[in-house]
VEXLUM-812762 format. One line per field, with one value per residue: residue number from 0; residue in three letters; x, y, z of N, C-alpha, C in turn. Coordinates in nm, 2 decimals, always signed. Each point is the difference from the previous one (the first is absolute). Layout:
N
k = NUM  ...
r = Ala  ...
nu = X  ...
nv = Y  ...
nw = Z  ...
cau = X  ...
cav = Y  ...
caw = Z  ...
cu = X  ...
cv = Y  ...
cw = Z  ...
END
This chain:
49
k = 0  1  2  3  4  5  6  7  8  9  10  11  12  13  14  15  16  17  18  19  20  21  22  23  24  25  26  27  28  29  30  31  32  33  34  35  36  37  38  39  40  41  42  43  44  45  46  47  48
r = Unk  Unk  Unk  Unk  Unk  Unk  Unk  Unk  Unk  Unk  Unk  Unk  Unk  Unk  Unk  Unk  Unk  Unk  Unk  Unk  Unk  Unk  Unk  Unk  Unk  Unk  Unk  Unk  Unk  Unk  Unk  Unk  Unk  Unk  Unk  Unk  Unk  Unk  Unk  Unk  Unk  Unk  Unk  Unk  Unk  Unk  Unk  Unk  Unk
nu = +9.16  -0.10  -0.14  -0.07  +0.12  +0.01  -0.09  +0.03  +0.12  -0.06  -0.10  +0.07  +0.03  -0.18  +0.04  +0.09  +0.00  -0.15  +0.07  +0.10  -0.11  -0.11  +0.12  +0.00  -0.14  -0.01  +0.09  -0.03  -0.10  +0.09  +0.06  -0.07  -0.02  +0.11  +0.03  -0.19  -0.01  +0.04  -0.07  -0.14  +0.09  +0.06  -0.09  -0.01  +0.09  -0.04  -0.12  -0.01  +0.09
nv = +6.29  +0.07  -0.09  +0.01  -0.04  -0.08  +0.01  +0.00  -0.12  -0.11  +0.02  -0.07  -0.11  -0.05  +0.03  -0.08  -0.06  +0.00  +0.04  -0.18  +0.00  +0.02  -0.11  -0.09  +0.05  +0.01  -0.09  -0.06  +0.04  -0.05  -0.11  +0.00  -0.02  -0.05  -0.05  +0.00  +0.00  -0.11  -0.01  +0.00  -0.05  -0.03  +0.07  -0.01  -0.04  -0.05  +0.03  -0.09  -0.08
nw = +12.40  +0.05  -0.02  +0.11  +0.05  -0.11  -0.01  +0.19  -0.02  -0.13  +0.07  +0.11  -0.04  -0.06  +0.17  +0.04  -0.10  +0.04  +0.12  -0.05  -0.09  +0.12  +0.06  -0.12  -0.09  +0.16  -0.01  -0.11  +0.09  +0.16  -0.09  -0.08  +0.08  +0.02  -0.12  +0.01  +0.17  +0.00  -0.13  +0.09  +0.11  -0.12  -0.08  +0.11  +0.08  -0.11  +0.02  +0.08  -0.06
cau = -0.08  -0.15  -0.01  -0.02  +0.06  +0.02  -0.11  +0.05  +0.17  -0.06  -0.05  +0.15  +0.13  -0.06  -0.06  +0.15  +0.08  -0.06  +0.03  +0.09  +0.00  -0.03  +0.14  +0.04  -0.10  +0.00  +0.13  +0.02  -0.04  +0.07  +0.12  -0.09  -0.07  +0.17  +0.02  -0.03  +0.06  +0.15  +0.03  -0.01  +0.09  +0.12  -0.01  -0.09  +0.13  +0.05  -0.06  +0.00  +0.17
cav = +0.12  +0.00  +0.10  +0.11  +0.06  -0.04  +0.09  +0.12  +0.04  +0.03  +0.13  +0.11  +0.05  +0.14  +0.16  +0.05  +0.03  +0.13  +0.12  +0.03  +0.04  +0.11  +0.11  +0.00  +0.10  +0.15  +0.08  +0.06  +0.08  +0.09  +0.03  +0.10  +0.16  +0.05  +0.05  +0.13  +0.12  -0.01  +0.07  +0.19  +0.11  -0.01  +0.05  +0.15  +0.07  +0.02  +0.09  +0.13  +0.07
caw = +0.01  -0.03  -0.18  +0.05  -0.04  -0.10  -0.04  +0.04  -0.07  -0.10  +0.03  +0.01  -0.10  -0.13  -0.01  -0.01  -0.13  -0.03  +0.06  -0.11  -0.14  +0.04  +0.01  -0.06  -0.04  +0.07  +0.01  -0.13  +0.00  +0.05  -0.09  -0.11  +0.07  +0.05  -0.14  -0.07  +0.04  -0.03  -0.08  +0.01  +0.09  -0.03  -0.07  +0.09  +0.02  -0.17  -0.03  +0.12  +0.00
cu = -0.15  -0.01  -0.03  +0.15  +0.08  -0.08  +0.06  +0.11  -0.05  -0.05  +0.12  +0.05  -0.04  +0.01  +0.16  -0.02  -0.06  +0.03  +0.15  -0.02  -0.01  +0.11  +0.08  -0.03  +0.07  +0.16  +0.03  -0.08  +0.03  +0.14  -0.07  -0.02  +0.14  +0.00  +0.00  +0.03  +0.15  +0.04  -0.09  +0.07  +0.10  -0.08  -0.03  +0.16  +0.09  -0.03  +0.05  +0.15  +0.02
cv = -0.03  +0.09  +0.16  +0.11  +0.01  +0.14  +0.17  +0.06  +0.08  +0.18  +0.12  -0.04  +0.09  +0.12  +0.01  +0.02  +0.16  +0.07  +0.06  +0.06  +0.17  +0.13  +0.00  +0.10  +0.11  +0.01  +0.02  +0.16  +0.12  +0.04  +0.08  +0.14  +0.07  +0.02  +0.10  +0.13  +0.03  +0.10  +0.12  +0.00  +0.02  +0.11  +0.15  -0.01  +0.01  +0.17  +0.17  +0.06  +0.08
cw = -0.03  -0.12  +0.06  +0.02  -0.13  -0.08  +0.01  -0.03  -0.10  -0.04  +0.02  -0.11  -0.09  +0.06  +0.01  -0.13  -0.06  +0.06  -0.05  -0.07  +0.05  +0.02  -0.10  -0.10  +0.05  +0.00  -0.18  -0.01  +0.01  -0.05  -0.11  +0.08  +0.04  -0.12  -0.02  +0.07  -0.01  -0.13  -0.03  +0.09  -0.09  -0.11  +0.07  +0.02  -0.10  -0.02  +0.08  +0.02  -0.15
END
């Protein structure tokens, strides 16, 4: 391989692993955010019977 592409893997692999980290971030997120409606849904039809 040329350093020239040596350089470019390089570059992908840092933006692979950051875009990892990126879905990684956004799906704990999205498990937090089901939580919490999870348990106001479960407290509004607690309520409402």
């Amino acid at each position: 391989m040329e350093a020239n592409e040596l350089k470019q893997m390089k570059e992908l692999e840092e933006e692979n692993a950051r875009l990892k980290s990126i879905v990684a971030n956004l799906a704990l997120e999205n498990d937090a955010v089901k939580n919490v409606l999870e348990k106001k849904l479960g407290r509004l039809t607690t309520n409402n019977k």
